[in-house]
Phi, psi and omega in degrees: 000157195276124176289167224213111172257149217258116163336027175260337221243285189325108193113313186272290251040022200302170207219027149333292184278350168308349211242345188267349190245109172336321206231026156062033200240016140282084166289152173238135191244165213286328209241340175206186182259142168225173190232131192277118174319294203296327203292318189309119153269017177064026187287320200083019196270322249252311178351269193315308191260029172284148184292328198235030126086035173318313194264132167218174181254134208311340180286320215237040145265138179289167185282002168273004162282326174332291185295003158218054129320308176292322178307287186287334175268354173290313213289336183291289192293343162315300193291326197263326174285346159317315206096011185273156191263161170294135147324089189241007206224122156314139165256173116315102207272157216301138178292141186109003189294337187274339159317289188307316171329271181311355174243032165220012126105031183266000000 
């Protein structure tokens, strides 16, 4: 199953995990990143280096997170069918990101 990124990501943007995923399966939207269902191959690499513990794989999301499954993959197959490339390059992440940290207690 595909991993799932959570709205714990909205606001901050950290761009971590982009630089770690083999197969190029991160779109980026003006407030977060979502991860495209079919392209995840499930590695885990993404897991681990989010700063706000953002990623989980769609088996192991908790349940107040459930909606936003449906969320990343319309917003992935949207952006991609848009023609837009996958995200593969660290950013910077959105200013107030370090807030938004500290206030989701990371």
């Amino acid at each position: 199953m595909p991993h799932v990124v959570t709205d714990k990501c909205n606001g901050c943007k950290f761009t971590d995990c982009v630089e770690v995923c083999p197969v190029a399966c991160f779109y980026e939207m003006d407030n977060q990143v979502v991860i495209h269902p079919e392209d995840c191959i499930d590695c885990m690499a993404c897991v681990e280096v989010c700063p706000v513990h953002a990623i989980y794989a769609d088996a192991d999301l908790p349940p107040e997170f459930t909606k936003d499954i449906e969320f990343n993959a319309n917003q992935a197959h949207q952006i991609k069918d848009s023609g837009a490339e996958a995200i593969t390059t660290r950013k910077d992440p959105l200013p107030g990101a370090m807030e938004r940290k500290k206030a989701l207690g990371y």
